[in-house]
VOTOR-309497 format. One record per residue (C-alpha): residue number from 1; residue in one letter; x, z negated, y negated. Coordinates in steps of 0.2 Angstrom, whole numbers. Layout:
<nodes>
<node NUM, 'a', <X, Z, Y>>
...
</nodes>
This chain:
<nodes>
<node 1, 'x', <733, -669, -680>>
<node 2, 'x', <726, -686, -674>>
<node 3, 'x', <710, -693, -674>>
<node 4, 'x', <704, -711, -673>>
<node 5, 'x', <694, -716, -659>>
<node 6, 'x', <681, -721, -670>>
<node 7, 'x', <678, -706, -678>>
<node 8, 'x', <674, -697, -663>>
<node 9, 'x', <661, -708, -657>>
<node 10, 'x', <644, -701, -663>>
<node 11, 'x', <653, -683, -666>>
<node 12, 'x', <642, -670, -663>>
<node 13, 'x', <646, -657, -649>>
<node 14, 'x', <642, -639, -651>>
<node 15, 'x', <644, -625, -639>>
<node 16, 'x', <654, -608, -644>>
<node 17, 'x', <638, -599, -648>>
<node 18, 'x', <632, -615, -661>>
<node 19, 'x', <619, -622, -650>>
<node 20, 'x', <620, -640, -653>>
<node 21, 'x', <622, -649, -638>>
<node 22, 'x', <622, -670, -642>>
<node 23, 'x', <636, -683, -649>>
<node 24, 'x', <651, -690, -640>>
<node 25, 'x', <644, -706, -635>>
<node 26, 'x', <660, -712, -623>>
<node 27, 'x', <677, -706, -621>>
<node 28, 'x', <685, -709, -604>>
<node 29, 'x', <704, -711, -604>>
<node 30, 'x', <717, -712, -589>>
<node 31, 'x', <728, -726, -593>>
<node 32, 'x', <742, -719, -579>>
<node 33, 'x', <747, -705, -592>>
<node 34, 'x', <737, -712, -607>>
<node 35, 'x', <726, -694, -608>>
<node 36, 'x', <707, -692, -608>>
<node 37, 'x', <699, -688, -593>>
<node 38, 'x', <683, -683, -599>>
<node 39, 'x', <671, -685, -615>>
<node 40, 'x', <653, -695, -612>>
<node 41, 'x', <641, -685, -621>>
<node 42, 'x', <622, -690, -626>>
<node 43, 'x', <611, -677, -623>>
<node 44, 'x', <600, -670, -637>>
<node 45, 'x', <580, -668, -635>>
<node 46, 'x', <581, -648, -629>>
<node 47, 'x', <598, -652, -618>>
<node 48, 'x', <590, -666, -610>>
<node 49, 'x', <576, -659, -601>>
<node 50, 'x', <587, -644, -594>>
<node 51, 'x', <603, -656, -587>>
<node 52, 'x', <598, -673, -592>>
<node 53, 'x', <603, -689, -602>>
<node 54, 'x', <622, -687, -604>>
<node 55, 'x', <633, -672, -602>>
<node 56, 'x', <654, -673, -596>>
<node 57, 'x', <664, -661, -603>>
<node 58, 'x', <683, -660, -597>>
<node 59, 'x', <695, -657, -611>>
<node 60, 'x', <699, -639, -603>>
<node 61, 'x', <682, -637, -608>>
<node 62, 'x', <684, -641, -626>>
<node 63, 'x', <687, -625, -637>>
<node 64, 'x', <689, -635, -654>>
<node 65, 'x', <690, -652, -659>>
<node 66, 'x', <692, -660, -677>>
<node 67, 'x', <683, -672, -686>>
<node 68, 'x', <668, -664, -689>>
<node 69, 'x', <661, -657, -673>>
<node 70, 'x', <668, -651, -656>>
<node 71, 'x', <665, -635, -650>>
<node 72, 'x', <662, -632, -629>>
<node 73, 'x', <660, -615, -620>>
<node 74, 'x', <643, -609, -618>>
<node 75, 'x', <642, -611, -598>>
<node 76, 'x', <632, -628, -597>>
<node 77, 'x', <614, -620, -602>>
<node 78, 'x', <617, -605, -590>>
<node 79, 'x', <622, -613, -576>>
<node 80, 'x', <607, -626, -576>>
<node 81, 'x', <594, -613, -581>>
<node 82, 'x', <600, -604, -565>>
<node 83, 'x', <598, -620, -556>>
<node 84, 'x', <618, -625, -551>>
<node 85, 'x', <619, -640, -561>>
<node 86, 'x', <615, -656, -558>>
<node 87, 'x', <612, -672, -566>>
<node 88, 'x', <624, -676, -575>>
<node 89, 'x', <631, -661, -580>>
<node 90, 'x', <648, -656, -580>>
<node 91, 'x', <654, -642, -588>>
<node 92, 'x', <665, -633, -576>>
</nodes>
């Protein structure tokens, strides 16, 4: 399946357990091998206050992707609420 960059801009991002997370705001490609790096994603109003304005998820991170919504694993809220994350978030 392919997807145009376009439409994945502004596509929200959830995490595995349906807690929504933001939208894609940026996508970071490597032009070397022509892969993505690393999705730029806008925090919404809950997620902000935990891990701040913008959230990086790496695509081993991603669980689903099409072109409604991606799906993330649940780690980022856990991680910050136990105070190992910090601004701006990764999700590792």
């Amino acid at each position: 399946m392919y997807i145009l960059s376009k439409k994945l801009k502004n596509l929200p991002v959830y995490t595995k357990s349906k807690e929504y997370l933001g939208k894609i705001q940026e996508i970071e490609i490597d032009l070397d091998n022509q892969n993505i790096v690393r999705y730029l994603v806008k925090s919404n109003q809950m997620v902000k206050r935990l891990v701040g304005k913008q959230l990086i998820i790496k695509p081993p991170q991603v669980l689903s992707l099409d072109e409604e919504k991606m799906v993330v694993e649940d780690n980022i809220i856990k991680e910050k609420k136990a105070g190992l994350v910090r601004e701006p978030a990764t999700l590792s």
